[in-house]
N, CA, C and O of each residue as an XYZ file, in Angstrom:
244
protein
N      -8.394      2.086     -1.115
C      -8.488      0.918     -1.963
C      -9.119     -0.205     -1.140
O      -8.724     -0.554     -0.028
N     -10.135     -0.725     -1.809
C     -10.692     -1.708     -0.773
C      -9.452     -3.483     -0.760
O      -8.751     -4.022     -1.616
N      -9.747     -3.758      0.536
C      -9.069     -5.237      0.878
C      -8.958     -6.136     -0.592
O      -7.904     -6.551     -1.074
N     -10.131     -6.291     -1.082
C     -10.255     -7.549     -2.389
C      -9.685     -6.805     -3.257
O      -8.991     -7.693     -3.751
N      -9.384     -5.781     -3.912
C      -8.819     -5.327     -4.803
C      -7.233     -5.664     -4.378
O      -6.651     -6.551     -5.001
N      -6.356     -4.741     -3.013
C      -5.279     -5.149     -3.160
C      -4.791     -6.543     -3.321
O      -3.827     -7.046     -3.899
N      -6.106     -7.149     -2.385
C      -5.543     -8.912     -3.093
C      -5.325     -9.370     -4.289
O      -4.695    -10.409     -4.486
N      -5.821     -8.644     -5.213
C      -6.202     -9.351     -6.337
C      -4.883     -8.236     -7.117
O      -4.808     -8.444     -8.328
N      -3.942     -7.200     -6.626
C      -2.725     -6.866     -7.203
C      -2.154     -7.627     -6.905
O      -1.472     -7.987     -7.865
N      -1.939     -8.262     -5.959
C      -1.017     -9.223     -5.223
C      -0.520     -9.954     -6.485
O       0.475     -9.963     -7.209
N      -1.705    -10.555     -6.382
C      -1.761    -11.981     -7.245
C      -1.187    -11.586     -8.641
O      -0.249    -12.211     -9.135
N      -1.835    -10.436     -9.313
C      -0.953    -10.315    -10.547
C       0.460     -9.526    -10.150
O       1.274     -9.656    -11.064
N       0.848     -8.930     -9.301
C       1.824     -8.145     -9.290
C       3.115     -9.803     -8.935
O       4.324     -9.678     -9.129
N       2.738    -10.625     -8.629
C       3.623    -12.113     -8.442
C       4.457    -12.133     -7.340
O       5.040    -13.196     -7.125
N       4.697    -10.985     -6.416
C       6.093    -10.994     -5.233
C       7.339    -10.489     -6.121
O       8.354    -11.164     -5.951
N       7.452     -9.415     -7.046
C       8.394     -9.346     -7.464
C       8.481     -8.119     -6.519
O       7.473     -7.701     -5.950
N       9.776     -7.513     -6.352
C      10.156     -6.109     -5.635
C       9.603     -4.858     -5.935
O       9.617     -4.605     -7.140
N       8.956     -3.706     -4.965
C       8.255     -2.949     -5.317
C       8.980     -2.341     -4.654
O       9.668     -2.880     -3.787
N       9.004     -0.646     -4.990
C       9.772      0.257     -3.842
C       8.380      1.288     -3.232
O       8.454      2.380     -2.667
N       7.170      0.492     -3.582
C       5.913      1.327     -3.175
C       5.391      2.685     -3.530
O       4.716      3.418     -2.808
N       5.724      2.866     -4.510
C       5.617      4.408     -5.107
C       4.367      5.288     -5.097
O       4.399      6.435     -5.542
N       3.473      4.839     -4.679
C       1.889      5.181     -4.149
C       1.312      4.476     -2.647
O       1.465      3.310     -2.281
N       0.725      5.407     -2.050
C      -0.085      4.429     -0.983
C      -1.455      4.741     -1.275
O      -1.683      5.656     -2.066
N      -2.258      4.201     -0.824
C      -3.757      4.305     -0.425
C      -4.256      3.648      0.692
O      -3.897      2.597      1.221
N      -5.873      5.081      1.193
C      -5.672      4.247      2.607
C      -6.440      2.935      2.346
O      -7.080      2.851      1.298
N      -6.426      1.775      3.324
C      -7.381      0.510      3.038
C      -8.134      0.547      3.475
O      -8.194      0.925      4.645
N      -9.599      0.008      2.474
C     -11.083     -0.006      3.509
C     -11.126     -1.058      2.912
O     -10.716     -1.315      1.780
N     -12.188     -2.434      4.492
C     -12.408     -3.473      4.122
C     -14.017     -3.365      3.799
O     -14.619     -2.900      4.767
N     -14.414     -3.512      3.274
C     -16.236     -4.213      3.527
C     -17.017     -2.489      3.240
O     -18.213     -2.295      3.458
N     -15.965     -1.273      2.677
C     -16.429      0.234      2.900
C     -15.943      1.082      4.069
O     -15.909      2.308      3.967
N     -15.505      0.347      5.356
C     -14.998      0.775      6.592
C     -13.279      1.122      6.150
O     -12.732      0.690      5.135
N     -12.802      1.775      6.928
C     -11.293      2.157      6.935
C     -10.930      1.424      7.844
O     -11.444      1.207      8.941
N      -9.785      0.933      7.254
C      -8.897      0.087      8.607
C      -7.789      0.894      9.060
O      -7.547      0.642     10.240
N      -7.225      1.542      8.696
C      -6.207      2.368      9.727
C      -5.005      2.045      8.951
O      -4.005      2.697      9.249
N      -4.852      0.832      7.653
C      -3.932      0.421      7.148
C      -3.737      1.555      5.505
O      -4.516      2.424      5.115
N      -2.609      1.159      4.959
C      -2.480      1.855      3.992
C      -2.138     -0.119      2.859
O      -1.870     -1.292      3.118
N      -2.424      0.808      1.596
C      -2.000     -0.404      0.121
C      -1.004      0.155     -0.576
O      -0.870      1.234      0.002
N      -0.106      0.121     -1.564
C       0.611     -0.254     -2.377
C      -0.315     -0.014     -3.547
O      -1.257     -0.801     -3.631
N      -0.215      0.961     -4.495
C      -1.387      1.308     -5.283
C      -0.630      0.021     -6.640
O      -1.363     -0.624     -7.390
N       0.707     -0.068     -6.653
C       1.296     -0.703     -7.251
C       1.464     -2.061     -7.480
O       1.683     -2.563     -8.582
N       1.304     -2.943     -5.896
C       1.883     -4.177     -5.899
C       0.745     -4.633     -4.925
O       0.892     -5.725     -4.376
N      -0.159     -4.038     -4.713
C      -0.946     -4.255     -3.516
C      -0.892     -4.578     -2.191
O      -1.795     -4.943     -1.438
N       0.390     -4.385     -1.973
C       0.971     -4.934     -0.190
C       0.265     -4.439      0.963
O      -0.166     -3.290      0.866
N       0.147     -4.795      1.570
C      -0.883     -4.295      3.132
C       0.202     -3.595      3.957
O       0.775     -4.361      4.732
N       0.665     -2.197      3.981
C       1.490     -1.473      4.661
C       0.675     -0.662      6.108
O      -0.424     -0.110      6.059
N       1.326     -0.751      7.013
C       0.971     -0.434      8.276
C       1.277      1.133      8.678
O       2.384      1.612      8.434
N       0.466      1.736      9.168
C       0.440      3.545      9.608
C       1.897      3.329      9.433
O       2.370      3.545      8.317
N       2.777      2.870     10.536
C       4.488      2.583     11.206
C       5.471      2.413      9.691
O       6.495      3.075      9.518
N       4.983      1.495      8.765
C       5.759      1.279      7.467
C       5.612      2.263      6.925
O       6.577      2.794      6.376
N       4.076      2.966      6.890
C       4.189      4.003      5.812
C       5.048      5.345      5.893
O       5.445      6.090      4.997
N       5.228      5.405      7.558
C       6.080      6.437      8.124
C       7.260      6.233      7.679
O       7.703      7.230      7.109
N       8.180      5.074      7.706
C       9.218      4.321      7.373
C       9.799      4.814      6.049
O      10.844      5.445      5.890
N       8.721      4.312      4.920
C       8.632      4.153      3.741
C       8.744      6.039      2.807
O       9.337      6.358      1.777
N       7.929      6.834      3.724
C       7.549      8.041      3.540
C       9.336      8.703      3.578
O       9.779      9.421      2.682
N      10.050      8.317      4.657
C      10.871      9.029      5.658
C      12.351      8.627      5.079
O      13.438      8.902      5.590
N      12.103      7.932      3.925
C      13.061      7.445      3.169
C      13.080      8.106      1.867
O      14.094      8.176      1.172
N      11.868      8.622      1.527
C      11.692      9.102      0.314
C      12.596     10.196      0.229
O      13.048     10.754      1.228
N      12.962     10.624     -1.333
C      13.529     12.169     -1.181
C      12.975     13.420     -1.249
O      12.049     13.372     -2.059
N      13.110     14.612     -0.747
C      11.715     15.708     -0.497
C      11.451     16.276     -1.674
O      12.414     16.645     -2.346
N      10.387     16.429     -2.073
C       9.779     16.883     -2.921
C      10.109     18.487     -3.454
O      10.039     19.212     -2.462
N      10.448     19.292     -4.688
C      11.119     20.410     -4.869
C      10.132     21.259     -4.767
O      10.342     22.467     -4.880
């Protein structure tokens, strides 16, 4: 998902609570940044969060 797009979830998604239920990786300008998005709320999640976030989830059947 490119940078200006997750910004622009941001903005409509308002800061309400997301439990992140999608990631995507982030590219700024077409380049990959190494970061992941929030397909949902657009949050800028880090390799480390997404591990976090992943490692919390429950396993798949």
């Amino acid at each position: 998902m490119q940078k200006k797009r997750a910004t622009a979830l941001q903005l409509e998604w308002g800061g309400k609570p997301c439990d992140h239920p999608a990631l995507a990786k982030e590219y700024d300008e077409g380049a990959r940044t190494g970061n992941y998005v929030c397909t949902q709320c657009g949050a800028f999640i880090s390799f480390r969060e997404r591990a976090e976030i992943l490692k919390k989830r429950p396993p798949k059947a």
